[in-house]
Steps between C-alpha positions, in 0.01 A plus 500: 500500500286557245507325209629569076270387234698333207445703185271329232773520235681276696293189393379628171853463363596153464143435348572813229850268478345215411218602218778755334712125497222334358394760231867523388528111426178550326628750297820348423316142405285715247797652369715183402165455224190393681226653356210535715238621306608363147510153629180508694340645146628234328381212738167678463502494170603133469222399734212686316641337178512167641148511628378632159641202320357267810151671478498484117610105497199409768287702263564283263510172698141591614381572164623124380378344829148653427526428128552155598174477738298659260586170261525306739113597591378504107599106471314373867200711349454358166268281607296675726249763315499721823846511522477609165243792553687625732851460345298742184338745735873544634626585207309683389555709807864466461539831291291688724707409832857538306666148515525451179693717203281803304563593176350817357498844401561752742751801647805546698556779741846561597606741854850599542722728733611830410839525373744552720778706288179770426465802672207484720301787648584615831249439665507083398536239770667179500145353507357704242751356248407104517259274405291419798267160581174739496605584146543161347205399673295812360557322172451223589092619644435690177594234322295241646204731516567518111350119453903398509441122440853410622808716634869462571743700633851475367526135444199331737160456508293712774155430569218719644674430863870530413679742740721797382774566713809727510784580698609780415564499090508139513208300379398181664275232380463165678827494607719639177645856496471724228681847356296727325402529239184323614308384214105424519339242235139496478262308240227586396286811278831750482230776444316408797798445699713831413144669558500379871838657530423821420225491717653413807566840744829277612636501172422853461695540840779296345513687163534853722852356639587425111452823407672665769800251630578254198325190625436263246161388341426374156191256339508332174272235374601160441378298217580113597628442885483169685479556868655183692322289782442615843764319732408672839269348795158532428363392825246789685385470847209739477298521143108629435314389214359864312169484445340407165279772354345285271450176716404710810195667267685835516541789236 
């Protein structure tokens, strides 16, 4: 007696059953006002926001708490002329390292998207239209090769090893988020400085995609900025002392 083989249908059914059951309670949940992807923005959104205001606020805890170590370390040195020395010699190289406020001359470079209710040209992609992390930090080089004395971008402090990053046409800078436009603050010579930028073959780069897709780029000098404190870590692992022309006998 040879034997019938069930056909294959015959078990795929009450599975098909059971996820057409399941999608349709899904459905009708989403329907009676549950929605999916405007609540999940708006927890997003809440979150970044509340770790903005939480990043700012220990910003500004650490500034006080180092503020307070810095007196703290004036008042056990008075009496000690090494302590003393060295409390000068720091700063003095206070300024150069950033933890303390600038005030000078200097310009502002400002990068924004391309509008978005302009026509664009064909050929434009989503990534040709935004402000990217190699451009701010393009500015950011020229400007520093310039003799910048001090820089901030949009309301901190960088130093020489502050990192630029972006995701997608968000900026972010230790630990805060920022829309463009992203504006760049640098002291020093403004003709030296706005020199520097229109030597740099990034900038050039940059200036191509204003031309053709709308970016934004514009420099003005400033003629009284103060630049604020440096609140990020300053620790390095690795560091090399450059060599000294002049002490090493060199031309």
């Amino acid at each position: 007696m040879s034997s019938v083989r069930r056909p294959a249908w015959g078990s795929i059914i009450p599975a098909l059953t059971l996820l057409a059951g399941t999608l349709f309670a899904a459905s009708a949940s989403t329907a009676r006002g549950t929605g999916l992807r405007e609540d999940g923005r708006t927890r997003l959104t809440e979150l970044i926001g509340a770790e903005q205001r939480r990043t700012r606020h220990a910003r500004a805890d650490y500034q006080r708490l180092r503020d307070e170590v810095d007196a703290i370390s004036r008042r056990a040195g008075q009496d000690d002329a090494r302590v003393t020395d060295a409390q000068a010699r720091a700063d003095r190289l206070a300024r150069d390292a950033g933890i303390t406020p600038l005030t000078g001359t200097g310009v502002r470079v400002t990068l924004d998207d391309a509008p978005q209710n302009g026509e664009q040209p064909r050929d434009a992609g989503p990534d040709d239209l935004v402000v990217h992390e190699t451009d701010v930090q393009a500015v950011v080089n020229a400007l520093w090769a310039g003799g910048a004395l001090g820089m901030q971008i949009m309301d901190q402090r960088v130093i020489a090893t502050s990192a630029v990053r972006c995701v997608g046409n968000t900026l972010i800078l230790q630990g805060v988020v920022y829309s463009p436009p992203f504006r760049i603050t640098a002291v020093g010579d403004p003709a030296r400085l706005r020199a520097a930028l229109d030597r740099s073959p990034e900038i050039t780069i940059y200036k191509r995609y204003v031309r053709e897709y709308g970016l934004g780029y514009a420099v003005r000098s400033v003629g009284r900025v103060t630049l604020p404190a440096y609140t990020g870590n300053v620790t390095m692992n690795h560091a090399r002392v450059p060599a000294d022309p002049e002490r090493d006998g060199g031309s």
